[in-house]
C-alpha positions in Angstrom: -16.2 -22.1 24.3 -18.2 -24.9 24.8 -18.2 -28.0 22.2 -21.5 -27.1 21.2 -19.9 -24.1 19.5 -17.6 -25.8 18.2 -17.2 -26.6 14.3 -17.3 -29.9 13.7 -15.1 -32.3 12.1 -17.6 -32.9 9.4 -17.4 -28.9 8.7 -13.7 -28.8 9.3 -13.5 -31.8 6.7 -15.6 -30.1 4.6 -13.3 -27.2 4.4 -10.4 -28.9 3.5 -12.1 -30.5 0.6 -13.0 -26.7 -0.7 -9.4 -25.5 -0.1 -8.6 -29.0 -2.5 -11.0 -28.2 -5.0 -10.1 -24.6 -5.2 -6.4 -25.2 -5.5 -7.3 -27.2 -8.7 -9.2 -24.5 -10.0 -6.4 -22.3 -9.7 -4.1 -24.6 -11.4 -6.1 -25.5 -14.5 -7.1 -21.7 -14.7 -3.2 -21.0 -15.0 -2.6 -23.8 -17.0 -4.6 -22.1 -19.5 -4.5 -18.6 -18.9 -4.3 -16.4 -22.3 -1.9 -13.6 -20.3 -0.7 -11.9 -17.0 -3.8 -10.6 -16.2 -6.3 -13.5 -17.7 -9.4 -12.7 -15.8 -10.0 -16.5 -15.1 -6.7 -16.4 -12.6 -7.8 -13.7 -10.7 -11.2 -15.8 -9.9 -9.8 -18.6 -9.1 -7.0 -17.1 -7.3 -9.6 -15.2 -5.3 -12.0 -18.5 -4.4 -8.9 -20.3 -3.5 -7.8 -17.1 -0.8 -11.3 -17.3 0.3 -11.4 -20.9 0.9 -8.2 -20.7 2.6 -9.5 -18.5 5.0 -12.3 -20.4 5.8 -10.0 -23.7 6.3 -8.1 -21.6 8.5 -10.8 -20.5 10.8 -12.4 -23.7 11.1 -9.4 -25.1 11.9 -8.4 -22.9 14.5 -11.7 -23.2 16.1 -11.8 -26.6 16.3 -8.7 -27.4 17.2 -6.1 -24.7 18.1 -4.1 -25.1 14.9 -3.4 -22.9 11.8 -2.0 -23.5 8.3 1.2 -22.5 7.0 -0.4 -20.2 4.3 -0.6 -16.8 3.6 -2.8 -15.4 0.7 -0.5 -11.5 0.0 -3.1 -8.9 1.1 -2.6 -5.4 1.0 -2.8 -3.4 4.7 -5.8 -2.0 3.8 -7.9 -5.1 4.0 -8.2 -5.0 0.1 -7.8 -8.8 -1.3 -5.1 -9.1 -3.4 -5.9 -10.0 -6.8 -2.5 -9.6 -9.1 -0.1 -11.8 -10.6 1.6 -14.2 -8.2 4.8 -13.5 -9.6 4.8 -10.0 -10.8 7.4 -8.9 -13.5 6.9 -5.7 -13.1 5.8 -3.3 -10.2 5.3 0.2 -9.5 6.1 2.4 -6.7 3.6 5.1 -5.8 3.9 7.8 -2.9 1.9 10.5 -1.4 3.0 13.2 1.1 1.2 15.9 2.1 2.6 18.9 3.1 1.2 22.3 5.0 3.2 25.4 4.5 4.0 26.6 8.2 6.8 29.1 7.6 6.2 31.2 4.1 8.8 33.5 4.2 11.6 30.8 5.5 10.3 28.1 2.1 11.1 31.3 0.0 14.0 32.1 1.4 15.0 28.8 0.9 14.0 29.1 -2.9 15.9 32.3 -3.3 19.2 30.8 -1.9 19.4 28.2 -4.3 18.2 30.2 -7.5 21.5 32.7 -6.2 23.1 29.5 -7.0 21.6 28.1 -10.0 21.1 29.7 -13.0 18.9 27.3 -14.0 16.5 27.8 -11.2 13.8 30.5 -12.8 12.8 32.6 -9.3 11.2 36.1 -10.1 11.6 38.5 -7.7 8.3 38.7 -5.1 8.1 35.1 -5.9 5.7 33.6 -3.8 5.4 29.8 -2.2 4.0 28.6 -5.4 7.3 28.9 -7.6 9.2 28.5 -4.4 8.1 24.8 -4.3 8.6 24.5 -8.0 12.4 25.4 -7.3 13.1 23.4 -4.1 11.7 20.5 -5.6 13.6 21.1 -8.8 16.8 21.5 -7.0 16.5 18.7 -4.2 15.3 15.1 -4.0 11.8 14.5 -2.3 13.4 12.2 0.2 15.7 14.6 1.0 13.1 17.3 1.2 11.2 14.6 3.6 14.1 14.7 6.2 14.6 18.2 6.1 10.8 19.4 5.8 11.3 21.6 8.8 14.2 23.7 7.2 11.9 24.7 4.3 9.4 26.0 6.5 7.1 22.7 6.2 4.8 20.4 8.2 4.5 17.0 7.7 1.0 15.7 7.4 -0.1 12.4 6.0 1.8 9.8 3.8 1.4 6.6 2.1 4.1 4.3 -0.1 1.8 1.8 -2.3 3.9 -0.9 -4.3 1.6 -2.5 -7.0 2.6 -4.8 -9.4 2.1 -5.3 -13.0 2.6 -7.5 -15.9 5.3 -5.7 -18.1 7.4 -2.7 -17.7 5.5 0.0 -19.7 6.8 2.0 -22.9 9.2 4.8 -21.8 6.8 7.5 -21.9 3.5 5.3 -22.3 1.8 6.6 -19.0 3.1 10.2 -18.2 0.0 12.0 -19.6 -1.9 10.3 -16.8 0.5 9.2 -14.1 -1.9 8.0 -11.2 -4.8 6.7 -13.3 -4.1 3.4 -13.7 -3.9 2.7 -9.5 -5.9 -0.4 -8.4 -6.5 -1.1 -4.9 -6.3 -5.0 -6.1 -3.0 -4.8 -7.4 -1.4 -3.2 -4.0 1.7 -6.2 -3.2 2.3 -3.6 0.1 1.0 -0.1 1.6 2.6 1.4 4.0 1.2 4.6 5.9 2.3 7.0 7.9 -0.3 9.6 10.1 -0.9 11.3 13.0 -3.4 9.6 14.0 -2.0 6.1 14.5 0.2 7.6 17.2 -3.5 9.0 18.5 -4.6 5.3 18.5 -1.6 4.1 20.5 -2.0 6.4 23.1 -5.6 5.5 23.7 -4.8 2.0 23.6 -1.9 2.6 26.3 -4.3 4.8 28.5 -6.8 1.5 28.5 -3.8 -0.7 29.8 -2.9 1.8 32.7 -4.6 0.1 35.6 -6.9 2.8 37.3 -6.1 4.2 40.7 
């Protein structure tokens, strides 16, 4: 890159004055912030990320250096924009399933009703209340190591942790468990799919030099 391209150290200057300015914002908008999720924070806190960013590009352009900074983004490329020390967080997964084996997930279901009289299994029971058993009787974890001895295939996942404010009322959000989700809360995401492993085996067939 040629020094034409370069930023320059007026720019570079520039940028550090923003990230300056923006870190005052921040502070005077927490200084007088009415609550955990004061609107004003999440601005500032926002500008200050973005001009970050910025300082850190320019900086790295110009001269081969980067800050020390990291604004917490989730893996999705969604900004962050949650408290910066949450006091509460939640923990939110999703695994899909496919039902490969019918008939081995019920048999499954019928050996553990034979040994729980708790477990309510009618007799031509079908996958339906053969899930509502398993799950009953094991942990989902469990069932997530074992998926294979219940006649499952594993197909898509995701662990979000978001963070909130205060622990909820016992109770307060059952009625509509996953409502409440937002992207800008996420503190981590972690996903698990097929096709990443697709991704890294393309990526390894570019590296392989061709004969």
């Amino acid at each position: 890159m040629s020094d034409a391209a370069l930023p320059t150290v007026a720019e570079v200057r520039a940028a550090a004055e923003a990230v300056k300015a923006a870190l005052d914002r921040h502070l005077a908008a927490v200084e007088r912030r009415s609550g955990d999720d004061d609107p004003d924070v999440y601005i500032a806190f926002n500008e200050l990320a973005a001009a970050a960013e910025e300082y850190d590009e320019l900086l790295y352009e110009r001269y081969d250096e980067v800050t020390p900074f990291e604004i917490p983004a989730s893996e999705d490329g969604v900004p962050y924009a949650g408290p910066a020390e949450p006091a509460a967080f939640s923990v939110l997964i999703r695994r899909d399933y496919a039902v490969a084996e019918p008939q081995r997930l019920v048999a499954q279901a019928e050996r553990v009703a034979a040994h729980d009289r708790d477990s309510d299994l009618v007799d031509g029971a079908g996958t339906a209340e053969a899930l509502g058993v398993l799950f009953g009787e094991y942990e989902p974890d469990e069932i997530a190591s074992r998926y294979k001895e219940f006649g499952l295939e594993e197909g898509d996942s995701t662990l979000w942790i978001t963070a909130g404010g205060e622990a909820p009322e016992p109770g307060e959000w059952l009625s509509a468990p996953f409502d409440h989700a937002d992207p800008e809360h996420v503190l981590h995401r972690f996903d698990v799919s097929s096709v990443f492993d697709d991704e890294d085996e393309d990526e390894e067939a570019e590296l392989e030099p061709h004969r």
